[in-house]
N, CA, C and O atoms as a CHARMM CRD file, in Angstrom:
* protein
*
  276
    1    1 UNK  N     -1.25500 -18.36900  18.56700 PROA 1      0.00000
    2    1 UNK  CA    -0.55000 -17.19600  18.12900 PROA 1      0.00000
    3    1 UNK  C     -1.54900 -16.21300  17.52600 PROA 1      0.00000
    4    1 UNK  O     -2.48500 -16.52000  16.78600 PROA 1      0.00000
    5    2 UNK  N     -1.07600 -14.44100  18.13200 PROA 2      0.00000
    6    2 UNK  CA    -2.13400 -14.18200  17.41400 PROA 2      0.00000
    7    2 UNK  C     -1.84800 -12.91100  16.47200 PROA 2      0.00000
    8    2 UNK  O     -0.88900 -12.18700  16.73600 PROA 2      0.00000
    9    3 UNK  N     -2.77000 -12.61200  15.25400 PROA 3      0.00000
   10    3 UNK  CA    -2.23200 -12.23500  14.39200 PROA 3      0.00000
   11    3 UNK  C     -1.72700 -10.60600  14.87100 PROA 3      0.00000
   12    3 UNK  O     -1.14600  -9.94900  14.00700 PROA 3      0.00000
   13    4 UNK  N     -1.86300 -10.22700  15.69400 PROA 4      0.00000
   14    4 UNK  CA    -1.20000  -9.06200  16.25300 PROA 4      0.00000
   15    4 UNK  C      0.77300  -9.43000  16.63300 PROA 4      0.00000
   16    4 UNK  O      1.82200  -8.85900  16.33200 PROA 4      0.00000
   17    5 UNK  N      0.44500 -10.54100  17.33800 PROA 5      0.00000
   18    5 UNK  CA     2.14400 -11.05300  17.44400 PROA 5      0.00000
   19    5 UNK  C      2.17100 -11.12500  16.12500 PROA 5      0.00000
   20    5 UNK  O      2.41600  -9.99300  15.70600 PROA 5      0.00000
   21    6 UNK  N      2.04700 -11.85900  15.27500 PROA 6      0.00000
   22    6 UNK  CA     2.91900 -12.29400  13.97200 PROA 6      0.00000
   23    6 UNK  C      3.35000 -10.62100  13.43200 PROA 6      0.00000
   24    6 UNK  O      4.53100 -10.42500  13.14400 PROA 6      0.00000
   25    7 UNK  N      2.58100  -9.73200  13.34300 PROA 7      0.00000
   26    7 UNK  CA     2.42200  -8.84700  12.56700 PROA 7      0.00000
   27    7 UNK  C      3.81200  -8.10600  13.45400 PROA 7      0.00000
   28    7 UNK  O      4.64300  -7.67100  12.65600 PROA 7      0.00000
   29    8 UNK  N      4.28600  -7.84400  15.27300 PROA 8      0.00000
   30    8 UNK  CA     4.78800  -7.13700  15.96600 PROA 8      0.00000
   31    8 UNK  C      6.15800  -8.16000  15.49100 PROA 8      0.00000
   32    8 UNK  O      7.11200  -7.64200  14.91100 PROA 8      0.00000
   33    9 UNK  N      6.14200  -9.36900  15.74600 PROA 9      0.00000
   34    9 UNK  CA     7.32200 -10.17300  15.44800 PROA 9      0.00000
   35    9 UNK  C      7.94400  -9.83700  14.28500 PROA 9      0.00000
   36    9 UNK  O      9.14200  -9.56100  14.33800 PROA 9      0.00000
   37   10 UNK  N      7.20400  -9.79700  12.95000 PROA 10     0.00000
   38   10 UNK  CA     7.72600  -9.39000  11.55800 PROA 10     0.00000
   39   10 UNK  C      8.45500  -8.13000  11.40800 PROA 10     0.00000
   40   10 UNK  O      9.35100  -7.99600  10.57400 PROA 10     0.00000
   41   11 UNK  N      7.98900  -6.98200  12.40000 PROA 11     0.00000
   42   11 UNK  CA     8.51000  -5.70700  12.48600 PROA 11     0.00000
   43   11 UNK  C      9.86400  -5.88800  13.14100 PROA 11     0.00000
   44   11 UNK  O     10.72800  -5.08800  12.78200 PROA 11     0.00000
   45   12 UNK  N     10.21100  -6.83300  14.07200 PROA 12     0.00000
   46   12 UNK  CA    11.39500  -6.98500  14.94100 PROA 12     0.00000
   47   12 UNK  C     12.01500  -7.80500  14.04600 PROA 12     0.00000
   48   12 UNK  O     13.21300  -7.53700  13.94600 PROA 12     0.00000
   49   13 UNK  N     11.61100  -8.78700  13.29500 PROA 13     0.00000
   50   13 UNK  CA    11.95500  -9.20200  12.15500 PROA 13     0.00000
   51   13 UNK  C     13.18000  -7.79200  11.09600 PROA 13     0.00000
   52   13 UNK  O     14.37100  -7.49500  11.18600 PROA 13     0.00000
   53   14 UNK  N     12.51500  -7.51500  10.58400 PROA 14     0.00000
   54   14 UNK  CA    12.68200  -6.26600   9.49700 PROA 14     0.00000
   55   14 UNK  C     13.59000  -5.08800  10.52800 PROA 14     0.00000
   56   14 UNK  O     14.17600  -4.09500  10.09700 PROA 14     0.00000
   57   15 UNK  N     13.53900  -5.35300  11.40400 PROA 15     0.00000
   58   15 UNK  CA    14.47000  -4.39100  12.31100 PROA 15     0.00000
   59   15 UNK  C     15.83500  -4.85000  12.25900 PROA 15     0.00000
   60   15 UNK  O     16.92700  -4.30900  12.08900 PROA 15     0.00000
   61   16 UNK  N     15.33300  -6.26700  12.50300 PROA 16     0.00000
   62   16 UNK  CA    17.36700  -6.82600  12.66300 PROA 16     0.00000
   63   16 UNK  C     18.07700  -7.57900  11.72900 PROA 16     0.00000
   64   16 UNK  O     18.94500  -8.42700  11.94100 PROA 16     0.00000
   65   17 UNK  N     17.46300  -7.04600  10.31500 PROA 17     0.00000
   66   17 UNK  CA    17.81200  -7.74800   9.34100 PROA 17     0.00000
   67   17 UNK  C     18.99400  -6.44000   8.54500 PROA 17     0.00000
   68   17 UNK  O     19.01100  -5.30300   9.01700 PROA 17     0.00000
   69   18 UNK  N     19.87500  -6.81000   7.37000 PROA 18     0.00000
   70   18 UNK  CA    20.46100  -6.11400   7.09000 PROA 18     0.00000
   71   18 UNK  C     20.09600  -5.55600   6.01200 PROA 18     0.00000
   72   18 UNK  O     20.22000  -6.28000   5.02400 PROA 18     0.00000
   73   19 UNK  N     19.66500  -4.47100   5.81900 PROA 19     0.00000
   74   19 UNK  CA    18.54500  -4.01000   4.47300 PROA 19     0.00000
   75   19 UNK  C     19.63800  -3.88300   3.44900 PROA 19     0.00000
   76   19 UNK  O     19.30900  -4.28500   2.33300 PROA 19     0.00000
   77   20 UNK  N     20.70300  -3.47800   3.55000 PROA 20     0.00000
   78   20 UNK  CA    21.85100  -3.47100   2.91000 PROA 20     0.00000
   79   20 UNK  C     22.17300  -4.17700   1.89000 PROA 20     0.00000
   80   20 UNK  O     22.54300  -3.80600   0.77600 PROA 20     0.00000
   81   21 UNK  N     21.94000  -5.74900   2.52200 PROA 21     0.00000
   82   21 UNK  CA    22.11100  -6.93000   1.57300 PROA 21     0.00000
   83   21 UNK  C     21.32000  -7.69600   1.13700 PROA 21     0.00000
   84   21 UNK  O     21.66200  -8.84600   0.86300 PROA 21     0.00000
   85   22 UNK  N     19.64900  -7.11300   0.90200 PROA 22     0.00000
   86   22 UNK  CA    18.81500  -7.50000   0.60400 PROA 22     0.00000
   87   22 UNK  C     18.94100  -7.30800  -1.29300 PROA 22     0.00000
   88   22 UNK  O     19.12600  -6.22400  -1.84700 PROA 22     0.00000
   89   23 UNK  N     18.83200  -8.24600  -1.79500 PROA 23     0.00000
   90   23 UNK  CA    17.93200  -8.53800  -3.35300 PROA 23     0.00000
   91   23 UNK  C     16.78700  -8.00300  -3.73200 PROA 23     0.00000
   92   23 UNK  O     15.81000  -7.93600  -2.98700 PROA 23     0.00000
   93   24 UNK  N     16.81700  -7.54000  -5.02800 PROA 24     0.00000
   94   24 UNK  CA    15.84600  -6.91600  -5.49400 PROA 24     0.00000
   95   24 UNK  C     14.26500  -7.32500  -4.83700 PROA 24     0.00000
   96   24 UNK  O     13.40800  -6.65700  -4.25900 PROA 24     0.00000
   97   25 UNK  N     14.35800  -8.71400  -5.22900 PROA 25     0.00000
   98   25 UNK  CA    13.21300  -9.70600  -4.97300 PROA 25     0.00000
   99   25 UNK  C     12.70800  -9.46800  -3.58600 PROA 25     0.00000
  100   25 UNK  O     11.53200  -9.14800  -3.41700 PROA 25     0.00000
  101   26 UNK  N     13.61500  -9.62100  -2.48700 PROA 26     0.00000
  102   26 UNK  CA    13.92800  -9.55500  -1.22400 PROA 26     0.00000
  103   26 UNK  C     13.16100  -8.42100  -0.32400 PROA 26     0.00000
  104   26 UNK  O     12.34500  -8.60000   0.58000 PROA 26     0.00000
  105   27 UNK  N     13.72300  -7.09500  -0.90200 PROA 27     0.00000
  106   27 UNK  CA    13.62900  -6.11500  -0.62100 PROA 27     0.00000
  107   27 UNK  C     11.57200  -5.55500  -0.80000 PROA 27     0.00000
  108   27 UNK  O     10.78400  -5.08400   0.02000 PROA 27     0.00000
  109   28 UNK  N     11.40400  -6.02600  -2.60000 PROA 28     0.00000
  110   28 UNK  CA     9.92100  -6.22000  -2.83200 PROA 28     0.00000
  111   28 UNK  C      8.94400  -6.91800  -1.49500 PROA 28     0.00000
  112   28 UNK  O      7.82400  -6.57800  -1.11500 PROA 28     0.00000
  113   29 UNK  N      9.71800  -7.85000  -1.05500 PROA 29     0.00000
  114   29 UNK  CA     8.77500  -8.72900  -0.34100 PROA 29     0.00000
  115   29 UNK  C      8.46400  -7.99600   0.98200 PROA 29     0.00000
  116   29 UNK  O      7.40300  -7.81300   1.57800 PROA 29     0.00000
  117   30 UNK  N     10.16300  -7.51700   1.33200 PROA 30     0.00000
  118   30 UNK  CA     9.99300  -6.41000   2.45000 PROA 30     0.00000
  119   30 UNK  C      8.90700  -5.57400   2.66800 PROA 30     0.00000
  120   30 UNK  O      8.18000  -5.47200   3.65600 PROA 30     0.00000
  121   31 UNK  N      8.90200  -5.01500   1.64700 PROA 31     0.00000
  122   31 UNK  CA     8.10600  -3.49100   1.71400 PROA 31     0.00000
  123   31 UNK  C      6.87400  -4.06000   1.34200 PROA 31     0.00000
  124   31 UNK  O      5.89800  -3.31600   1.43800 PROA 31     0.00000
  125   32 UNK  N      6.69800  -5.19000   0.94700 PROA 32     0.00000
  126   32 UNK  CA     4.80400  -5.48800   0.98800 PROA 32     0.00000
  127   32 UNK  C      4.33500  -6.02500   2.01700 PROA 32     0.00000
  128   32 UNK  O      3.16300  -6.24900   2.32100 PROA 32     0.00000
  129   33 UNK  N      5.42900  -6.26200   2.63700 PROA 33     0.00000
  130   33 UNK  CA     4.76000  -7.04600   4.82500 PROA 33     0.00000
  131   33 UNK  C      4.71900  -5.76200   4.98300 PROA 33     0.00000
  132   33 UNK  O      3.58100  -5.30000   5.05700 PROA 33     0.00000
  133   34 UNK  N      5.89100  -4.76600   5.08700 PROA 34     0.00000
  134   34 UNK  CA     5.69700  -3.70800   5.79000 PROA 34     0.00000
  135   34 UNK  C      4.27500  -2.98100   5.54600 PROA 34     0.00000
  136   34 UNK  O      3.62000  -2.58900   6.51100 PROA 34     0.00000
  137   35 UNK  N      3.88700  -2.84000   4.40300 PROA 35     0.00000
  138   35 UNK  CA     2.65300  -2.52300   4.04400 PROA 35     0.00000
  139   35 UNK  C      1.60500  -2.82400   4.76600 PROA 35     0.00000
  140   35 UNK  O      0.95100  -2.13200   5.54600 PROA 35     0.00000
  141   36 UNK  N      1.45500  -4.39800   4.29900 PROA 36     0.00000
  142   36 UNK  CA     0.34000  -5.34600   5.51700 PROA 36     0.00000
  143   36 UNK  C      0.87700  -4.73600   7.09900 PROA 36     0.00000
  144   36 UNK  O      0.10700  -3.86700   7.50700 PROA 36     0.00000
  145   37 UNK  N      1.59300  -4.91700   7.68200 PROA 37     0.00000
  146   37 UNK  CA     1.42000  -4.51200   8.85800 PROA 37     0.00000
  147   37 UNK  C      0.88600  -3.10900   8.91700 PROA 37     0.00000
  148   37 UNK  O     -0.17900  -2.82100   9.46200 PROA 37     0.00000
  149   38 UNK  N      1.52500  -2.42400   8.44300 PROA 38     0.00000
  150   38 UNK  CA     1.11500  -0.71000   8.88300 PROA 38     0.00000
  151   38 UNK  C     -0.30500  -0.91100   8.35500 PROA 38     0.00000
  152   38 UNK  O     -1.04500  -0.23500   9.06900 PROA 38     0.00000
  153   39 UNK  N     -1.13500  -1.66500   7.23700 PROA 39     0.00000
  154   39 UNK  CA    -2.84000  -1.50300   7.17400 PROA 39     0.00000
  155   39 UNK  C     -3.46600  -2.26600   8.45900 PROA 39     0.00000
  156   39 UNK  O     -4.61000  -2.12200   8.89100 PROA 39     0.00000
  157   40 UNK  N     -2.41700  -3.13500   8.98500 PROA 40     0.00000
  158   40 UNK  CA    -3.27800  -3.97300   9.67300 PROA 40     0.00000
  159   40 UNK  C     -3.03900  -3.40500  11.29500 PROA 40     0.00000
  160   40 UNK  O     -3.32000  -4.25400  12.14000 PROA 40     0.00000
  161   41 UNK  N     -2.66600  -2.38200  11.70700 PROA 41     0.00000
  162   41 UNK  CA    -2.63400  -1.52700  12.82300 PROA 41     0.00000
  163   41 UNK  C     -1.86800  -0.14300  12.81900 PROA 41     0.00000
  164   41 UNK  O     -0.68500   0.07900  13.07600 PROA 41     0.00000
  165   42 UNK  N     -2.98800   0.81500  12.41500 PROA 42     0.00000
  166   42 UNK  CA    -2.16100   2.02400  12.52400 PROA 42     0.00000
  167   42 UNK  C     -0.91700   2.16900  13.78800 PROA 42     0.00000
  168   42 UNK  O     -0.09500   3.07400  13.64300 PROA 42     0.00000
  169   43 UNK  N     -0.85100   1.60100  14.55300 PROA 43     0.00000
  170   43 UNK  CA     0.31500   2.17500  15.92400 PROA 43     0.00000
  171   43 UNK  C      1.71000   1.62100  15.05900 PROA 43     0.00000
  172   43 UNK  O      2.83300   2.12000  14.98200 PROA 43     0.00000
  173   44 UNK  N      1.13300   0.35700  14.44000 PROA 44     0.00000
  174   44 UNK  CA     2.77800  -0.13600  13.60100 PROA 44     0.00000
  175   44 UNK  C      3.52800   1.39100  12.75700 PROA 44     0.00000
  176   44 UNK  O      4.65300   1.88800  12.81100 PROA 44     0.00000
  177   45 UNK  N      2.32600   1.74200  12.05100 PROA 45     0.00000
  178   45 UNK  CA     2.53700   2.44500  10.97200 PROA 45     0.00000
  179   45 UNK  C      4.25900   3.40500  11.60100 PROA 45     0.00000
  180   45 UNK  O      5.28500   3.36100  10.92300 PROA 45     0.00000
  181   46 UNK  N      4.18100   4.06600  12.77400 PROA 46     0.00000
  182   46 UNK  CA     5.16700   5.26400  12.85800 PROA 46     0.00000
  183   46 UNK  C      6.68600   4.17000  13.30300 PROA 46     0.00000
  184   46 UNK  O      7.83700   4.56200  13.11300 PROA 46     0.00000
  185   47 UNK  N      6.37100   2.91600  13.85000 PROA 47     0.00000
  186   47 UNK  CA     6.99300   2.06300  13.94900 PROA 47     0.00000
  187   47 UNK  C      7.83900   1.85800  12.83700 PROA 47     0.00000
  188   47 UNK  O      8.94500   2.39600  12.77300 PROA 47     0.00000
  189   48 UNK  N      7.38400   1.09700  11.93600 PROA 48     0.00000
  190   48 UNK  CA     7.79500   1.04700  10.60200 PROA 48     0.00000
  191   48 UNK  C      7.97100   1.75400   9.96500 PROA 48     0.00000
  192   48 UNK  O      8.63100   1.13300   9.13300 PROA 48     0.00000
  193   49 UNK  N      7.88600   3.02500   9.50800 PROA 49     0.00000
  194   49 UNK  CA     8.30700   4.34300   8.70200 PROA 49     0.00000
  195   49 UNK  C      9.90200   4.05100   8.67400 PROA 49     0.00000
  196   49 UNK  O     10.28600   3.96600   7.50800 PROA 49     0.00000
  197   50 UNK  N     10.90600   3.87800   9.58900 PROA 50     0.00000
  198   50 UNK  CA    12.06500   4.22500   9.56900 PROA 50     0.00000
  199   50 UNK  C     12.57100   2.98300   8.69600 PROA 50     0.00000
  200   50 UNK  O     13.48300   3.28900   7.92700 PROA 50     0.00000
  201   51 UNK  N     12.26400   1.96300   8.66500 PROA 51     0.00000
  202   51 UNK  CA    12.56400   0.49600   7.96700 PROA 51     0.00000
  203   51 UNK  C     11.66300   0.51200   6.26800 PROA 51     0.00000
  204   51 UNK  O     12.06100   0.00600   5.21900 PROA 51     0.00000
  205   52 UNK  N     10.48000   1.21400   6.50100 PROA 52     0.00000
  206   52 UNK  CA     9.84800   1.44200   4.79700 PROA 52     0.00000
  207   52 UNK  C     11.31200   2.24200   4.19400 PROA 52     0.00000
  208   52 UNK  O     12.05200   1.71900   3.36000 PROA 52     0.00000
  209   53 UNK  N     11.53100   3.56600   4.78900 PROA 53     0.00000
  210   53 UNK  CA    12.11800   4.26900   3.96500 PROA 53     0.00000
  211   53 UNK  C     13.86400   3.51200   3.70800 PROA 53     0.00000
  212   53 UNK  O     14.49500   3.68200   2.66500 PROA 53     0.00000
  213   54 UNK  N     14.25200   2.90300   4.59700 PROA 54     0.00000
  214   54 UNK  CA    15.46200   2.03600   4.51200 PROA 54     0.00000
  215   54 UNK  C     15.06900   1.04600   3.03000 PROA 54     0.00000
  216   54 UNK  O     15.90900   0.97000   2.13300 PROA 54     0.00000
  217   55 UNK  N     13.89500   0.42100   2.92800 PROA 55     0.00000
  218   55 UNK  CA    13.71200  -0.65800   2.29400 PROA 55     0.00000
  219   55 UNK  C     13.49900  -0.08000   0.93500 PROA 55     0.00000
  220   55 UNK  O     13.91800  -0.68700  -0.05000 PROA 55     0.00000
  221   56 UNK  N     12.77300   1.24000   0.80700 PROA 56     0.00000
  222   56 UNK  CA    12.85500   2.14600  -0.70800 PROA 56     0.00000
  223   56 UNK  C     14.07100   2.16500  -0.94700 PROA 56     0.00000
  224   56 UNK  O     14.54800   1.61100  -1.93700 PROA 56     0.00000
  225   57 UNK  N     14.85000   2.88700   0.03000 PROA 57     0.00000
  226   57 UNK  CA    16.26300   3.51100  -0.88600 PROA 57     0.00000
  227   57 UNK  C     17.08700   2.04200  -0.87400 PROA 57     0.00000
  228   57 UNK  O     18.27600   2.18700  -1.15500 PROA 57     0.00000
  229   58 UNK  N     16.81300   1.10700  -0.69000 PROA 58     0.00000
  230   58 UNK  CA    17.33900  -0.11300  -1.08100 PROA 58     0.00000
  231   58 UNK  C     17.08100  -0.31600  -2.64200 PROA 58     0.00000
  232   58 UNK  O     17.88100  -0.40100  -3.57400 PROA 58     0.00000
  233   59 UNK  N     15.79300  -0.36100  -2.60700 PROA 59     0.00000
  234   59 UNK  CA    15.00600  -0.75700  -4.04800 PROA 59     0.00000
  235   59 UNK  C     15.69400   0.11300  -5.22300 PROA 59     0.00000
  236   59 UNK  O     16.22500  -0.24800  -6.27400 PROA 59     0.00000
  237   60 UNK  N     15.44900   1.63400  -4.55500 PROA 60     0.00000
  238   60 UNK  CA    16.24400   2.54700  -5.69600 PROA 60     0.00000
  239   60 UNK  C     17.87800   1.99200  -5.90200 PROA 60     0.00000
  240   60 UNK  O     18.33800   1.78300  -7.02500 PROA 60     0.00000
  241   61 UNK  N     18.45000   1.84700  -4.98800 PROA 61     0.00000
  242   61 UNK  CA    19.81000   1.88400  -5.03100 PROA 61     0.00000
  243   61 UNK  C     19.78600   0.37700  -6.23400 PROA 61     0.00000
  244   61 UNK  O     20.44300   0.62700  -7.24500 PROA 61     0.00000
  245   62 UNK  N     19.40400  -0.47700  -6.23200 PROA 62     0.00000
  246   62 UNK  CA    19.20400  -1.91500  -7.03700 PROA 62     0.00000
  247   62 UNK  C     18.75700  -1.16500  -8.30500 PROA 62     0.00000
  248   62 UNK  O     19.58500  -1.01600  -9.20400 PROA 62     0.00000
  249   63 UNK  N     17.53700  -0.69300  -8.44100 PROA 63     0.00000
  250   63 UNK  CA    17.67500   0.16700  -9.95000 PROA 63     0.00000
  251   63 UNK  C     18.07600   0.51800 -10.58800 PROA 63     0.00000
  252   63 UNK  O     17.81000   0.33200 -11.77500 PROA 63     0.00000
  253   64 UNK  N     19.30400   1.51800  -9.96100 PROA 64     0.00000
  254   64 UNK  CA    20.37200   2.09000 -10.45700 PROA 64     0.00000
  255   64 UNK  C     21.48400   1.27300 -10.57500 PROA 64     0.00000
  256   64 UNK  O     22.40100   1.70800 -11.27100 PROA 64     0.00000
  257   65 UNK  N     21.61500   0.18600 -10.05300 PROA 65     0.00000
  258   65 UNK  CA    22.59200  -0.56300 -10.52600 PROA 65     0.00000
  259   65 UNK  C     22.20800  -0.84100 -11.66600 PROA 65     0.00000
  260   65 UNK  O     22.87000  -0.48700 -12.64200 PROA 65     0.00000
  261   66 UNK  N     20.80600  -1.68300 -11.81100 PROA 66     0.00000
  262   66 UNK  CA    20.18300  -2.07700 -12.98400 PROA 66     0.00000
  263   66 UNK  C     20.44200  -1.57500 -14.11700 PROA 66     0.00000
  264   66 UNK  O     20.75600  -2.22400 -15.11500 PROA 66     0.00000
  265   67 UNK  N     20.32100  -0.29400 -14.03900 PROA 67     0.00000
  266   67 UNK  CA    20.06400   0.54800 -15.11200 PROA 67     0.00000
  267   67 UNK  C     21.40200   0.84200 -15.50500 PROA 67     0.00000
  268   67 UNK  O     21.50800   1.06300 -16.71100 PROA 67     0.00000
  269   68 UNK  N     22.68300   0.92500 -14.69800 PROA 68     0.00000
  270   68 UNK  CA    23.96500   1.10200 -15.35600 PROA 68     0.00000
  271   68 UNK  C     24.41900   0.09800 -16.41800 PROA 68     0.00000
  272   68 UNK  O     25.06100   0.34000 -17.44000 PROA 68     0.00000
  273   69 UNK  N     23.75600  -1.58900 -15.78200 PROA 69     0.00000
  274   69 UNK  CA    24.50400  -2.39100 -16.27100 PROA 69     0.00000
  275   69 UNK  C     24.07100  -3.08800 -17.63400 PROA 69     0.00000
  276   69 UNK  O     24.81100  -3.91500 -18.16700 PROA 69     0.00000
């Protein structure tokens, strides 16, 4: 296996997952693969943009719960 698949798999990964019902924790872990992938091949990078910004306004939206309760 090579680390180009793992990295393309994780993105199809993070594609068909439901960002919706991701956990604070969850969501963190998200957006730091997404990270690693987009350093580890710019072509991911425009790939992943649409799933980073899903996985922020996740994070925010959990904050603001946070912060109400």
């Amino acid at each position: 296996m090579s680390y180009t698949w793992d990295m393309a798999f994780l993105l199809e990964y993070f594609r068909e997952i439901d960002i919706s019902r991701l956990t604070h924790q969850e969501a963190k872990q998200c957006l730091y693969y997404l990270n690693l992938i987009q350093l580890s091949n710019q072509a991911y990078e425009a790939e992943g943009a649409p799933i980073r910004e899903k996985v922020i306004e996740r994070l925010k939206e959990l904050e603001n719960q946070q912060q109400k309760s």
